[in-house]
C-alpha positions as CSV (number, residue, x, y, z in Angstrom):
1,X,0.0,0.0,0.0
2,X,2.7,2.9,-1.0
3,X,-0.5,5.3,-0.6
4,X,-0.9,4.6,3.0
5,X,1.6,5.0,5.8
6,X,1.1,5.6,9.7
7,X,3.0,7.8,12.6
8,X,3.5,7.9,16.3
9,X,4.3,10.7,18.8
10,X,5.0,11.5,22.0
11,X,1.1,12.7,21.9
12,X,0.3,9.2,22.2
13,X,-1.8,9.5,18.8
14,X,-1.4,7.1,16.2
15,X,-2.4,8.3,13.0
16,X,-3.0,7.1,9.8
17,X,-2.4,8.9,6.4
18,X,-4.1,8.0,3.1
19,X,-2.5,10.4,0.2
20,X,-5.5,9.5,-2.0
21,X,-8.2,11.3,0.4
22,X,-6.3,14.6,1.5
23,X,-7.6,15.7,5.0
24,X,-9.5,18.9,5.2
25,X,-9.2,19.9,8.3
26,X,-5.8,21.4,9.1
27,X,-6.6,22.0,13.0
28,X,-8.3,19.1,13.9
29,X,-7.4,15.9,11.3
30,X,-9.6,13.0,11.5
31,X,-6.9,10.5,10.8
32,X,-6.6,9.7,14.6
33,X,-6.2,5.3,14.3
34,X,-5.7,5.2,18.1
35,X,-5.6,7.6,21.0
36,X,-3.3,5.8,23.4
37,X,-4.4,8.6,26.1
38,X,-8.2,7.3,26.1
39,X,-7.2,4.2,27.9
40,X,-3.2,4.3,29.9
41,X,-4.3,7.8,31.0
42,X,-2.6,11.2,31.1
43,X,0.8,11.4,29.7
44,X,0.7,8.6,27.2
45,X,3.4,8.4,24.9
46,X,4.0,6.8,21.6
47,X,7.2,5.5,20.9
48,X,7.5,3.0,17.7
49,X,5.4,1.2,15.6
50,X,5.6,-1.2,13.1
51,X,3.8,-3.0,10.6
52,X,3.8,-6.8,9.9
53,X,4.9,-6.7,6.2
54,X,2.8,-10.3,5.9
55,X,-0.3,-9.1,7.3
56,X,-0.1,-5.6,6.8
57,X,-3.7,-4.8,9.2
58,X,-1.8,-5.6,11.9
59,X,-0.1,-2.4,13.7
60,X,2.7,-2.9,17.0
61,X,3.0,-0.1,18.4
62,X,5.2,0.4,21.5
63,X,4.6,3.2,24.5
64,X,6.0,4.5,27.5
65,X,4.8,1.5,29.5
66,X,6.5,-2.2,29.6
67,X,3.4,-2.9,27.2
68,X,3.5,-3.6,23.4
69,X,0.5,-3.3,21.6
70,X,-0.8,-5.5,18.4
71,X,-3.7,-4.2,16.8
72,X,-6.3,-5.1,14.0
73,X,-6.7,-2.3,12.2
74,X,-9.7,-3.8,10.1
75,X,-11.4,-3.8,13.4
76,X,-10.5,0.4,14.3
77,X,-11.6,3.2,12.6
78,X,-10.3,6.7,12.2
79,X,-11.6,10.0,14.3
80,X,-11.1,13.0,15.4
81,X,-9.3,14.2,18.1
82,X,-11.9,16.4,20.6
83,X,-10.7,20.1,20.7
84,X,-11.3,21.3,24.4
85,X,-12.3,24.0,25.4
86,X,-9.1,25.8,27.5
87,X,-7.2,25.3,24.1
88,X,-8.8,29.0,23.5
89,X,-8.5,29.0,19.5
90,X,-5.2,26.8,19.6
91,X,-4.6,24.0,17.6
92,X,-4.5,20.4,18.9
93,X,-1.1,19.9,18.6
94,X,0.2,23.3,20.6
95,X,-1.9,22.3,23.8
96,X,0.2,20.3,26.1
97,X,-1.1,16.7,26.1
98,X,-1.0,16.3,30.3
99,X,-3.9,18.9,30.4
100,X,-6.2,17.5,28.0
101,X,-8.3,14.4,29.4
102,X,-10.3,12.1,26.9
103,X,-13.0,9.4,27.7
104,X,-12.6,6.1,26.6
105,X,-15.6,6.1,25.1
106,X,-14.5,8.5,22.6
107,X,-11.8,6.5,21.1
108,X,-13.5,3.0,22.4
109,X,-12.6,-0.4,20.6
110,X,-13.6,-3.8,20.1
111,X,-12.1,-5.5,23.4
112,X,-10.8,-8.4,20.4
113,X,-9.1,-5.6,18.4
114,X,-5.5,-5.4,20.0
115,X,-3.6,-8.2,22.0
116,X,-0.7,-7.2,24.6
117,X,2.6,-8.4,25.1
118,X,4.7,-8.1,28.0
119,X,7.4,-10.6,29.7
120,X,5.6,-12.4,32.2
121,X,7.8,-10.4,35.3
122,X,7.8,-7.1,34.4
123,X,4.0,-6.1,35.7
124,X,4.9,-7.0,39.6
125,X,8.7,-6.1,39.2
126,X,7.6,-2.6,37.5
127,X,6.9,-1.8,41.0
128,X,10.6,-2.0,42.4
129,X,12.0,-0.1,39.0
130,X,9.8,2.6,39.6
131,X,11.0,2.9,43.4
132,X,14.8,3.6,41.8
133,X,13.7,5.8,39.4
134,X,13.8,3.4,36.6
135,X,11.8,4.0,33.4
136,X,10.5,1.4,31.2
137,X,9.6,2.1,27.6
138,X,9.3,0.6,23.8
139,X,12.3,2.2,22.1
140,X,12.0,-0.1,19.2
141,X,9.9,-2.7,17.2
142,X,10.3,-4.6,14.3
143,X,8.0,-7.5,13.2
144,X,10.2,-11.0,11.5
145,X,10.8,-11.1,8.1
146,X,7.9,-13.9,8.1
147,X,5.9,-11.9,10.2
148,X,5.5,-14.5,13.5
149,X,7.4,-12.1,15.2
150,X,7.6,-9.2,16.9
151,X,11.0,-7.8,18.5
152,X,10.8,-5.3,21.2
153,X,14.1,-3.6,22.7
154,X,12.8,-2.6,25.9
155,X,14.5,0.1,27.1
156,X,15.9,0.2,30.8
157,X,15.3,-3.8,30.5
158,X,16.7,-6.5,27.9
159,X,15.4,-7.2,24.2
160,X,12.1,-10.0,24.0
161,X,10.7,-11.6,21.1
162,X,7.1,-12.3,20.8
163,X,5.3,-14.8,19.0
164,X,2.4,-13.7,17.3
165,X,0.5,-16.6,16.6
166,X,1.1,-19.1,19.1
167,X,0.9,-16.8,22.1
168,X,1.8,-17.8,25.5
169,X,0.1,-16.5,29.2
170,X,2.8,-15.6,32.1
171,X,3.6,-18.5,34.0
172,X,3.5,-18.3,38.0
173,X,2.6,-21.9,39.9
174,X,-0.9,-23.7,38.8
175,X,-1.5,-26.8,41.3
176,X,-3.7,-28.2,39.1
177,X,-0.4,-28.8,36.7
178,X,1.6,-30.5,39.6
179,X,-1.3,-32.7,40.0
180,X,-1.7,-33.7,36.7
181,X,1.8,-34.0,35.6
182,X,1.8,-36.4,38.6
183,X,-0.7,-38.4,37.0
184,X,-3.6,-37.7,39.3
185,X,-6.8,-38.1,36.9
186,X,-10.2,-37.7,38.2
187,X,-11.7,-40.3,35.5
188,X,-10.6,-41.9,32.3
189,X,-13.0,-42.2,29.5
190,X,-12.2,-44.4,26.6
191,X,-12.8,-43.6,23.2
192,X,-16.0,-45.5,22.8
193,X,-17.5,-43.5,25.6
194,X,-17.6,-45.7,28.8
195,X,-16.5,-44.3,32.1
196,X,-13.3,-46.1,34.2
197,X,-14.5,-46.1,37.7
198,X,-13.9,-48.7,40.2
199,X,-17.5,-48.6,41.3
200,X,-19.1,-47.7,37.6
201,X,-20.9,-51.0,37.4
202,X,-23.8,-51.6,35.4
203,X,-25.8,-54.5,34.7
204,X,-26.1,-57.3,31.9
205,X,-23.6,-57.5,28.9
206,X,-22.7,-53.6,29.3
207,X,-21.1,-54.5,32.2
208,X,-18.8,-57.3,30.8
209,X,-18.1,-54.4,28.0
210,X,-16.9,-52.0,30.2
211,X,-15.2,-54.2,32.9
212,X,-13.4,-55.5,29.3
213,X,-12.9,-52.2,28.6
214,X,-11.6,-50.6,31.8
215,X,-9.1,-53.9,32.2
216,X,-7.8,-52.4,28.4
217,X,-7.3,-48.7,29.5
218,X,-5.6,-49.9,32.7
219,X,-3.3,-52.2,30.6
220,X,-2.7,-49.1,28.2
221,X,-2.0,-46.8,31.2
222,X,0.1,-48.6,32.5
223,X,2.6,-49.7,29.6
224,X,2.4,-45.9,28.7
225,X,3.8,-44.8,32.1
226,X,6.8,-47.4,32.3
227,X,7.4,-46.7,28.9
228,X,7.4,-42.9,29.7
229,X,9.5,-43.6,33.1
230,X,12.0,-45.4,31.1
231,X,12.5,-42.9,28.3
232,X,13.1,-39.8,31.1
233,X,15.2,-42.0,32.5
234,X,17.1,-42.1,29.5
235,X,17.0,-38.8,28.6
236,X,18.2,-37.3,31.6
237,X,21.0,-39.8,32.6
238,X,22.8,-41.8,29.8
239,X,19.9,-40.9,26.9
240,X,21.9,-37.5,25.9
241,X,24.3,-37.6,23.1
242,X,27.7,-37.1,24.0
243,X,28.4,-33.3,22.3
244,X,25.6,-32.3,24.6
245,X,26.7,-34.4,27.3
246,X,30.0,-32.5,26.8
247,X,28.6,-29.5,27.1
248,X,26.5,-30.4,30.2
249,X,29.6,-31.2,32.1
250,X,31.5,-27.9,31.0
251,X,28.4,-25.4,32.0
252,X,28.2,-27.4,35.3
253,X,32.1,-26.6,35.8
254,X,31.9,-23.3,35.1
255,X,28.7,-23.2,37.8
256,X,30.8,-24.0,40.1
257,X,33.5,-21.8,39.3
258,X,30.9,-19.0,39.3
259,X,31.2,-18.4,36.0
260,X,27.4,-18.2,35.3
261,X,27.3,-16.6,32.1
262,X,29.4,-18.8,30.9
263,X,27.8,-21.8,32.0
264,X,24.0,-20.6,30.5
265,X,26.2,-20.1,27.4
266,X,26.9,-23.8,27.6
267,X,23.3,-24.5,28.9
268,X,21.7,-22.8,26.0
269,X,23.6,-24.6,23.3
270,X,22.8,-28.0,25.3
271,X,18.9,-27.5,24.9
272,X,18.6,-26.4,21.6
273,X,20.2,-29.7,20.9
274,X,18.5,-31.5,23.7
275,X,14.7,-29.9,24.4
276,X,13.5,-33.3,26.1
277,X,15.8,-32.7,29.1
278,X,14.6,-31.7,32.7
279,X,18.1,-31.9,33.8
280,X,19.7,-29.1,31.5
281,X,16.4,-27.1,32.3
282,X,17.0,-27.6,35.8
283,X,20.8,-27.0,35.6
284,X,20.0,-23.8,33.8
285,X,17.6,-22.4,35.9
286,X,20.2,-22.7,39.0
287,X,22.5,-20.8,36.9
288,X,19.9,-17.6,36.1
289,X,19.1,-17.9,40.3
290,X,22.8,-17.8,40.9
291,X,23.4,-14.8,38.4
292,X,20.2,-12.7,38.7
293,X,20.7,-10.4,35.9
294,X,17.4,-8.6,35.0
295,X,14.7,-11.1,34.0
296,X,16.9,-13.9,35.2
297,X,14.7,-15.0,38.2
298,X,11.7,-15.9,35.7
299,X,13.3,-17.3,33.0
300,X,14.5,-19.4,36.0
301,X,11.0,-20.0,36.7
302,X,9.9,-21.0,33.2
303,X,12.9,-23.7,33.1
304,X,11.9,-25.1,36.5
305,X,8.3,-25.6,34.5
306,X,9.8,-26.9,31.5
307,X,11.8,-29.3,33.8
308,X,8.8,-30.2,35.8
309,X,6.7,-30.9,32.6
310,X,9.8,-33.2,31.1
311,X,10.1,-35.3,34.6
312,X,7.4,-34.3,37.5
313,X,9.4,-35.6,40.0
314,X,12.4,-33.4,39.9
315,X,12.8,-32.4,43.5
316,X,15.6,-29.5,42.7
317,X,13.0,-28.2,40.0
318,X,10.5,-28.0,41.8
319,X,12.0,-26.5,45.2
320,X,13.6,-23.8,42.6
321,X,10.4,-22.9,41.7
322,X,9.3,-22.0,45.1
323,X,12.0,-20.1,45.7
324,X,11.8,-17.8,42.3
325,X,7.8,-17.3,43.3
326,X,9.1,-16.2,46.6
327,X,12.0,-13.8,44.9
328,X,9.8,-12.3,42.0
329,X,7.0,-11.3,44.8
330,X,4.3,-13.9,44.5
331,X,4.3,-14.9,47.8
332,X,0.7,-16.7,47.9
333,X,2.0,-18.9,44.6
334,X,5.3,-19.6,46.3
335,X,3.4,-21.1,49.7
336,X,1.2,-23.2,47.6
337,X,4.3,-24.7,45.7
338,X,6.4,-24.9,48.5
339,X,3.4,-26.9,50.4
340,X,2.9,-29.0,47.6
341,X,7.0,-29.8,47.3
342,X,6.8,-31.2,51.2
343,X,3.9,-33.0,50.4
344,X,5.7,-34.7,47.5
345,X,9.2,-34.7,49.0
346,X,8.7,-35.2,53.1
347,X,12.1,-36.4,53.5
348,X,13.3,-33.0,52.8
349,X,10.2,-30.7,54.4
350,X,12.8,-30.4,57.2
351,X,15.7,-29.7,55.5
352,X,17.2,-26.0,56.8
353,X,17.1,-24.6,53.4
354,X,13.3,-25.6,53.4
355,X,12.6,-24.4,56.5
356,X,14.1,-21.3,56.1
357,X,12.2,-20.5,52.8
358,X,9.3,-21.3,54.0
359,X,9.5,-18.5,57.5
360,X,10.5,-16.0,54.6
361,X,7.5,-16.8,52.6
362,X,5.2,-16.3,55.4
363,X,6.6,-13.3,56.3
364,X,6.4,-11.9,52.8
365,X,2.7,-12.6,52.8
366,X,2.4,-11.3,56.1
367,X,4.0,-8.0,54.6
368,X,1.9,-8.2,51.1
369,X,-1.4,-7.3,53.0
370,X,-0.3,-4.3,53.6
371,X,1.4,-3.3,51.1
372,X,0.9,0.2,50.0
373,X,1.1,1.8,46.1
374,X,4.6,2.4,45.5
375,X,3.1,5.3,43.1
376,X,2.4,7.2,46.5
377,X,5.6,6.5,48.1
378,X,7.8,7.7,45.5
379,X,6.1,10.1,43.3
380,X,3.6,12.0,44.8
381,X,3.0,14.2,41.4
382,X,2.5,10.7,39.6
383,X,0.0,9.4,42.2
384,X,-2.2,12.7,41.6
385,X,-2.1,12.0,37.8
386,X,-2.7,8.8,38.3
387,X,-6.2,10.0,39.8
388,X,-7.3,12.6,37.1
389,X,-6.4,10.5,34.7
390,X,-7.2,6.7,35.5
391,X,-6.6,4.0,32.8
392,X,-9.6,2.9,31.6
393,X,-11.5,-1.1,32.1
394,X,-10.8,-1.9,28.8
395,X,-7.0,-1.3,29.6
396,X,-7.2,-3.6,33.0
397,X,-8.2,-6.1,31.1
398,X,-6.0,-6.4,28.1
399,X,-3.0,-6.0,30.5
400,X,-4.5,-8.9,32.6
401,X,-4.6,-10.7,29.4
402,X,-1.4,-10.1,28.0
403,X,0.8,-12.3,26.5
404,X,4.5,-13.2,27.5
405,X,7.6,-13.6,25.4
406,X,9.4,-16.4,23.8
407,X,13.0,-15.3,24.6
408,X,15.1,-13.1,25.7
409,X,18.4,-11.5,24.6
410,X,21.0,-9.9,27.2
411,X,23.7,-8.3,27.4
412,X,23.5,-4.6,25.9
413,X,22.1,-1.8,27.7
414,X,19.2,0.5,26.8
415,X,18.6,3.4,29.1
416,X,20.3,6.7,28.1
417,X,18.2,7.2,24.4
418,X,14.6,6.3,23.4
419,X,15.5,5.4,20.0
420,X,17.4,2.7,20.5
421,X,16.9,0.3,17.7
422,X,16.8,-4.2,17.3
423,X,16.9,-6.1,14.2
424,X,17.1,-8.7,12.5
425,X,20.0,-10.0,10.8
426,X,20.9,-12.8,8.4
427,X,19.7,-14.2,5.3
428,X,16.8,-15.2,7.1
429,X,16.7,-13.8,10.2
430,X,18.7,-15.8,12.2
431,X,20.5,-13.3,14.1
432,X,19.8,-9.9,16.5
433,X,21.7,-6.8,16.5
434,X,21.1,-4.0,18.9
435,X,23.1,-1.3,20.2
436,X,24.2,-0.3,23.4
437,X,25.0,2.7,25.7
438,X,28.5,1.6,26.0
439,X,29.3,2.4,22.0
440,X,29.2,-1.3,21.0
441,X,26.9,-3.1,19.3
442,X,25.9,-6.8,19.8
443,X,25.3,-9.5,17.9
444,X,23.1,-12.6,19.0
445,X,21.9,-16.1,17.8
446,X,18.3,-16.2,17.7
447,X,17.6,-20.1,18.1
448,X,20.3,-20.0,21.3
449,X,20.0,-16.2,22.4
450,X,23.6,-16.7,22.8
451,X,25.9,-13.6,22.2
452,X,28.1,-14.7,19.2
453,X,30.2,-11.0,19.0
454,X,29.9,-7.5,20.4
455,X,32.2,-4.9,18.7
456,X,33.2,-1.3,18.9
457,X,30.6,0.9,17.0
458,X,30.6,4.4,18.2
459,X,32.9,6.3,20.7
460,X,29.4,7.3,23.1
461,X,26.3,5.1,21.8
462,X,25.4,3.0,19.1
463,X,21.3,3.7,18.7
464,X,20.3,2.3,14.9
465,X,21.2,-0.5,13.3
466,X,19.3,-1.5,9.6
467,X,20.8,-4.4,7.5
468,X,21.0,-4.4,3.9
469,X,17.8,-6.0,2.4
470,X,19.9,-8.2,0.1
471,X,23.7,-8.3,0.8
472,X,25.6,-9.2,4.3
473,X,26.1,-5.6,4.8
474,X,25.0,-3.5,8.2
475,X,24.5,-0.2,8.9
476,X,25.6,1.2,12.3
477,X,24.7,4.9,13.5
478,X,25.3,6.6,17.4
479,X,26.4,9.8,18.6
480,X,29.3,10.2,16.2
481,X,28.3,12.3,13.5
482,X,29.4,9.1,10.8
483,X,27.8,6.3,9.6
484,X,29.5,2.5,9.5
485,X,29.1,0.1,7.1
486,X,29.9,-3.6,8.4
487,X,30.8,-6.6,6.1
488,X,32.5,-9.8,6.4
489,X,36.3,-10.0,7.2
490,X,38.0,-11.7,4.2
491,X,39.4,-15.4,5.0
492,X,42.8,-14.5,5.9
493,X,42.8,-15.1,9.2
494,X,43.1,-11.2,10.3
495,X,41.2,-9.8,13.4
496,X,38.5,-6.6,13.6
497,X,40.1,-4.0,15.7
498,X,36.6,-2.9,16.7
499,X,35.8,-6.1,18.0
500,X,35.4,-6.6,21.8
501,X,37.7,-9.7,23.2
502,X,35.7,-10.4,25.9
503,X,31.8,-10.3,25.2
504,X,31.0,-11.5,28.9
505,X,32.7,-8.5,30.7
506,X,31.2,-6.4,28.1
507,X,27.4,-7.6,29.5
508,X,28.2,-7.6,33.0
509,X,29.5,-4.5,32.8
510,X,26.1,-3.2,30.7
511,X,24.0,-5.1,33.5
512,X,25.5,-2.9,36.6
513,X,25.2,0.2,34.1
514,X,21.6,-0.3,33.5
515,X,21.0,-0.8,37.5
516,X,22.7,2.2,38.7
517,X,21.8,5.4,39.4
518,X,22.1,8.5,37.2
519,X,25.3,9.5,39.5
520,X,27.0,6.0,38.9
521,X,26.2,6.2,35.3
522,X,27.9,9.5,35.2
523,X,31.1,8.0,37.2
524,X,31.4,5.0,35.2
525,X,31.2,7.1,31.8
526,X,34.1,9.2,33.4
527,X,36.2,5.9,33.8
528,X,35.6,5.2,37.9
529,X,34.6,1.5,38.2
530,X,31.6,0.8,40.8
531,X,30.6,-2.6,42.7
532,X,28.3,-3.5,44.8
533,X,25.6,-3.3,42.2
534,X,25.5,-7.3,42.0
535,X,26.8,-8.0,45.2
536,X,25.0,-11.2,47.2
537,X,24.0,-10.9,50.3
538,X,26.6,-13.5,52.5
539,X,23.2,-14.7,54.6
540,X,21.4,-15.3,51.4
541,X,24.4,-17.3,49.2
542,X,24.5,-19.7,52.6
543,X,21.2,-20.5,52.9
544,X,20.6,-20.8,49.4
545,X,24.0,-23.1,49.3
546,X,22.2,-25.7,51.5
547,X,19.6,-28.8,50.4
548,X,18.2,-28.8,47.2
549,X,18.7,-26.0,45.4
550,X,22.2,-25.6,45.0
551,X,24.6,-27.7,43.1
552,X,23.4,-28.8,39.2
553,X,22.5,-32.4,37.9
């Protein structure tokens, strides 16, 4: 459609343009597609959009809010922004958007015309970001070259990729999946339609039928579950192959070297060549607990799911998951899943490190009930906008509905500009490139989210990055008034000098950046190195260093 294209601005209005029908008005446009202000409230902002070159009705379109936003627009339809009253003859566009409210019925939507996306963690941990004065906000989006996915580099956060077909819901701790991953089944129906119970009797030949049948279905049950039993067990001792095996043993020697970046390095490679084990979801999951970068604690939590779901019995997986309930401030979820661990595992209900989880998880939900609104506490300005301008029902609920992401990519940091790009790179997308406040780029493998090179692009920052739409070329842009164009070395063996040697001090060092105050920031840019940022508590490394949750598998 070269005729149509859209636009986003710090208004929060998106708009949509159509050169065939020129707009009339020149004060008061109706090309408005969607007024994010109707529904987040005052002070809405637009940041980026994107549209899915595939399926061209569907609009991203990231905000000033951990949120991103996929809409139909065959389902929207353009308006007019009101003109109030105090604008006394101004236009639209010179009023300043915190002093103009809106209704949600003005710009109201089908509740079915936009999905959200947001990593499952973010909407409880938003809470302790906004305590230190940490903003979160879409910088940049980008849909796949297929169009299944949408890339968001979340800025003060990490970069996630959503899918957009097979969408996901946050995980936290469902008992009901404990249970039936343990094989507890109400009743078992067999195809022909006759119930399994014990006591289901009925009289005459349907009785011989089903008896006949229910002696099948036991039979069938039964060989399925050894059969299952024997194939975990396969998997997860002797059943890997040995490259993977290899790597297992190298990530779990750099675990206990404390080399956790590193070891998920190792760990990642493992299960993309081994998805069927609960061990090397289990071992990597320690790993994220041990290294708590931003977002580590739930994609802990996922893995102790995905290792649960591989082998229900894994005691380390499912104590793990307790404790990153407890850690990411679900304390009510974390109680339920530590109760149901002793339950399963008595011999180690009295263990110390058990014990001592459990008097912190009772004192966190002793604390939860009272909890105040963190908006209050730090911000009093914000609480009072927050009450003028409250975000609508229609907002509660596609943010209780949103959608989580289907990885993650760390390492670069994302807090000093808002235009901080992400792309894909490769002949067909098998790679992401970002920038980074520290004037490097990265560069990471999509199927592994490993980093696979991080090199030297600008002297402050590196903020856009495009790749050439048919050649292995890339485009590099920052704070230097020069553009860099990046192509494969030739075969001779010879080295980039803007390459970075050591990609794992690079992110660790991007990590602490992105955690530190504007006065740290400041220091480290002037050369002065500052610790402490990822410092563990001594109490908390030897209780966690006790029972199950310590060493891998």
């Amino acid at each position: 459609m070269p005729f149509m294209f859209w636009s986003a601005a710090e208004d929060g209005a998106i708009m949509q343009h159509d050169l065939r029908t020129p707009e009339t008005s020149k004060t008061n446009p109706k090309n408005v597609l969607i007024n994010l202000n109707a529904h987040m409230g005052g002070n809405a902002e637009a940041k980026c959009i994107a549209i899915n070159p595939v399926r061209p009705e569907q609009i991203a379109v990231g905000a000033n809010d951990p949120y991103v936003r996929l809409y139909d627009r065959r389902k929207l339809s353009c308006k007019a922004m009101k003109m109030p009253e105090e604008t006394n003859g101004r236009t639209l566009w010179d009023s300043p958007s915190n002093s103009i409210q809106y209704h949600p019925d003005d710009f109201a939507m089908p509740q079915d015309s936009v999905h959200y996306f947001i990593a499952g963690h973010l909407p409880q941990k938003q809470k302790d970001y906004k305590k230190r004065y940490r903003t979160l906000a879409s910088t940049y989006l980008t849909f796949s070259p297929d169009g299944t996915e949408l890339l968001v580099n979340l800025g003060g956060e990490q970069i996630y990729l959503f899918d957009v077909n097979s969408q996901r819901k946050a995980e936290k701790f469902d008992i009901s999946m404990i249970l039936a991953q343990n094989g507890v089944v109400k009743e078992a129906t067999c195809t022909n339609g006759f119930s399994v119970h014990k006591n289901g009797t009925t009289n005459g030949v349907a009785n011989g039928v089903q008896a006949a049948a229910a002696a099948v279905m036991k039979a069938e049950l039964e060989v399925e579950a050894k059969y299952r039993s024997v194939k975990r067990h396969k998997l997860d001792s002797k059943g890997l192959p040995q490259a993977v095996e290899l790597l297992k043993k190298k990530a779990n020697s750099y675990f206990e070297k404390e080399h956790y970046s590193k070891a998920i390095y190792l760990y990642n490679q493992a299960i993309a060549r081994a998805s069927n084990s609960s061990v090397l979801f289990g071992n990597r999951a320690a790993a994220y607990m041990k290294r708590k970068w931003d977002g580590d604690l739930y994609a802990a939590l996922r893995d102790c799911h995905s290792a649960l779901q591989l082998d229900p019995n894994h005691l380390k997986a499912h104590f793990r998951l307790a404790r990153c309930l407890y850690e990411l401030s679900w304390p009510q979820e974390a109680y339920d899943c530590l109760q149901q661990f002793k339950n399963k595992f008595p011999d180690y209900a009295k263990s110390n490190a058990c014990e001592a989880l459990d008097k912190d998880i009772k004192a966190a939900i002793s604390t939860n009930t009272d909890e105040k609104d963190p908006d209050n506490s730090v911000d009093p300005q914000a609480a009072m906008r927050k009450k003028s301008f409250p975000i609508s029902d229609q907002e509660k609920l596609w943010r209780e509905a949103a959608f989580d992401h289907e990885s993650r990519f760390c390492g670069h940091c994302n807090t000093t500009t808002d235009i901080k790009e992400a792309n894909y790179f490769g002949s067909n997308g098998q790679y992401i490139v970002a920038g980074s406040d520290d004037g490097s780029f990265f560069i990471w493998e999509k199927n592994t989210t490993n980093i696979v090179r991080v090199l030297k692009g600008d002297d402050s920052i590196v903020n856009c990055l495009q790749p050439h739409p048919s050649h292995c070329l890339l485009a590099t842009s920052g704070i230097d008034p020069v553009v860099r164009l990046w192509s494969p070395l030739a075969e001779d063996g010879s080295k980039n000098e803007r390459e970075i040697d050591n990609s794992d001090d690079a992110a660790l060092a991007n990590q602490k950046r992105m955690n530190a105050d504007p006065l740290e920031v400041m220091l480290m840019n002037m050369g002065y190195r500052i610790t402490g940022v990822f410092d563990v508590d001594e109490e908390e490394e030897q209780r966690g260093d006790q029972g199950v949750n310590c060493r891998p598998s």
